[in-house]
C-alpha positions as CSV (number, residue, x, y, z in Angstrom):
1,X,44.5,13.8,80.8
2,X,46.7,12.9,77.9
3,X,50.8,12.2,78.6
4,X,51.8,15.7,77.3
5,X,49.4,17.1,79.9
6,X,50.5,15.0,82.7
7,X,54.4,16.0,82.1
8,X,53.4,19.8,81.7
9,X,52.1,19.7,85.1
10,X,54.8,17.4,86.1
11,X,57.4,19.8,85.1
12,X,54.9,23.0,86.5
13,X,55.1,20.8,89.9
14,X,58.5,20.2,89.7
15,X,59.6,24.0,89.3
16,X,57.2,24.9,92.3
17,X,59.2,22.3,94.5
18,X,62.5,23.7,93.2
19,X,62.0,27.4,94.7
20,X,60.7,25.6,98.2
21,X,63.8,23.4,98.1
22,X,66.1,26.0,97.4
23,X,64.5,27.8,100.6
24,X,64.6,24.6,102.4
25,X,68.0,23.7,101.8
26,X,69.7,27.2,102.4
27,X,68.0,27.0,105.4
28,X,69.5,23.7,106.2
29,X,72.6,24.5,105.3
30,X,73.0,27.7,107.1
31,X,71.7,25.5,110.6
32,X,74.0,22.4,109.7
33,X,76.5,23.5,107.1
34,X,76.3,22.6,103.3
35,X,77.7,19.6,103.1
36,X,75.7,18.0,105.3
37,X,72.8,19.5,104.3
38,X,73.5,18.3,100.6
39,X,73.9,14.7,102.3
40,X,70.7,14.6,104.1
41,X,68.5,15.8,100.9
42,X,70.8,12.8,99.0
43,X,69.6,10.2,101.9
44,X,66.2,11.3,102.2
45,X,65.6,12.0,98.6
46,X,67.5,7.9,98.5
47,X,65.0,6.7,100.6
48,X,62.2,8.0,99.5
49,X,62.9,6.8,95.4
50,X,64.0,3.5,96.9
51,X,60.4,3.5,99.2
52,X,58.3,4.6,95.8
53,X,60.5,1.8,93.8
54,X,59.4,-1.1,95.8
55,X,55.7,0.0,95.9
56,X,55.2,0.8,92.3
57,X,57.9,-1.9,90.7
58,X,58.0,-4.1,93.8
59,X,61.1,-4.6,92.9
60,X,64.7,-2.9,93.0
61,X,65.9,-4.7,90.0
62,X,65.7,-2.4,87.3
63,X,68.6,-0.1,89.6
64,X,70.9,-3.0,88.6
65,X,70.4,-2.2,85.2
66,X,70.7,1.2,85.5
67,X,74.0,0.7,86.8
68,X,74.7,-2.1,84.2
69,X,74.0,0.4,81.4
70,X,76.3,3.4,79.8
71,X,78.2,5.4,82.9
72,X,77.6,8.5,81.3
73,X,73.3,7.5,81.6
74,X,74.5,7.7,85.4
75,X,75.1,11.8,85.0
76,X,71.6,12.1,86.6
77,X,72.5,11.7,89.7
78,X,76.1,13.5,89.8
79,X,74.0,16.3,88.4
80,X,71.4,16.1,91.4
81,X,73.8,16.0,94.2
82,X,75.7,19.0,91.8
83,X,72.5,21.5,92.0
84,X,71.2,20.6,95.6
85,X,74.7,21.4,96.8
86,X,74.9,24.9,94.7
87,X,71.2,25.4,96.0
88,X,72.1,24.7,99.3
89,X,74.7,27.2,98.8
90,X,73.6,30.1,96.7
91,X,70.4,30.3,98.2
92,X,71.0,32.4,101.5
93,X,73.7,34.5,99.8
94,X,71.7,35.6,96.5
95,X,68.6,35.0,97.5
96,X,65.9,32.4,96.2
97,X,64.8,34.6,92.9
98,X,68.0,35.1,92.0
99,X,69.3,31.8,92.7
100,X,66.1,30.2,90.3
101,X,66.9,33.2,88.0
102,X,70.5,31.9,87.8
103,X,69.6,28.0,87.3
104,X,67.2,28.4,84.5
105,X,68.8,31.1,82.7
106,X,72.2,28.4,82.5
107,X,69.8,25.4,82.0
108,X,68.2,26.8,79.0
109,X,71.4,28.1,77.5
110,X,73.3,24.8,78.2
111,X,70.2,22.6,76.6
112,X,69.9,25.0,73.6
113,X,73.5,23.4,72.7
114,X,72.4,20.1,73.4
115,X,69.6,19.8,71.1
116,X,71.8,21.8,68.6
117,X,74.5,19.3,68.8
118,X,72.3,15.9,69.8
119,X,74.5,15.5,72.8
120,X,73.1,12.6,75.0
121,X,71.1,10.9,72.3
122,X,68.2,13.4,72.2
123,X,67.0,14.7,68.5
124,X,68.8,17.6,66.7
125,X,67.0,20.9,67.3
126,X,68.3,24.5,65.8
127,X,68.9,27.0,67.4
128,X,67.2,29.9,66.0
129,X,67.4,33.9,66.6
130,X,64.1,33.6,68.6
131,X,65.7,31.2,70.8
132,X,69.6,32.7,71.4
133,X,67.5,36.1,72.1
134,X,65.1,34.6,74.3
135,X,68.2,32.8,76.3
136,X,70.2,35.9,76.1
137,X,67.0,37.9,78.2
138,X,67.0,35.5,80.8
139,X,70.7,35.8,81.2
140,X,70.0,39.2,81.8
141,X,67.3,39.0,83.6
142,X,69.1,36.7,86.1
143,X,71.7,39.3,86.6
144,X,69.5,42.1,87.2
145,X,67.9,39.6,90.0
146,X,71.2,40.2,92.0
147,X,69.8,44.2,92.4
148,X,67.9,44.0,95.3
């Protein structure tokens, strides 16, 4: 399987595990309260990277770097602990669809300006009618997700 076919299914993967975790974590949260539900996906999630680290890189060195680097390269993480706290919380009040709806309808908007603009370093990318009409559906779409 070539690299584009191994990050398509990556990324399919990925948006499977983020409806269980948003299930998971309201569920969590409602048992322990959000905050420390949010901390126990950050430690386990910790572990687990640090565990996958050592066994691939055998190493924890490049981390180091990481932190050595650019602070803003370090948004990754704010971000995750950001969106597995507003999981944790939207979740069992709106409801898993919705909450999805929500996160992907904001995600695309927000990374249709950043590939207009370059933000971040990536490549400069137009935003075309197509695009700000497709966005603009799934904004609505999201909202009409609230309707149960």
């Amino acid at each position: 399987m070539s690299s584009t076919g191994v990050a398509a299914l990556l990324a399919f993967a990925a948006g499977l595990g983020g409806a269980v975790q948003i299930a998971v974590q309201g569920r969590l949260g409602d048992r322990v309260g959000s905050l420390e539900a949010l901390t126990t996906a950050a430690v386990v999630g910790g572990l687990l990277a640090i565990a996958v680290l050592l066994v691939v890189r055998r190493s924890v060195g490049g981390v180091g770097e990481a932190f050595g680097g650019p602070k803003w390269q370090l948004l990754g993480g704010v971000m995750g602990v950001f969106i597995v706290f507003a999981v944790t919380y939207a979740g069992p009040r709106i409801g898993v669809v919705a909450t999805t709806a929500f996160l992907i309808a904001a995600q695309f908007a927000l990374a249709a300006i950043i590939d207009r603009l370059g933000w971040f370093g990536v490549d400069r990318i137009a935003v075309s009618w197509p695009r700000v009409v497709g966005i603009s559906l799934l904004v609505v779409g999201a909202a009409l997700t609230l309707r149960r």
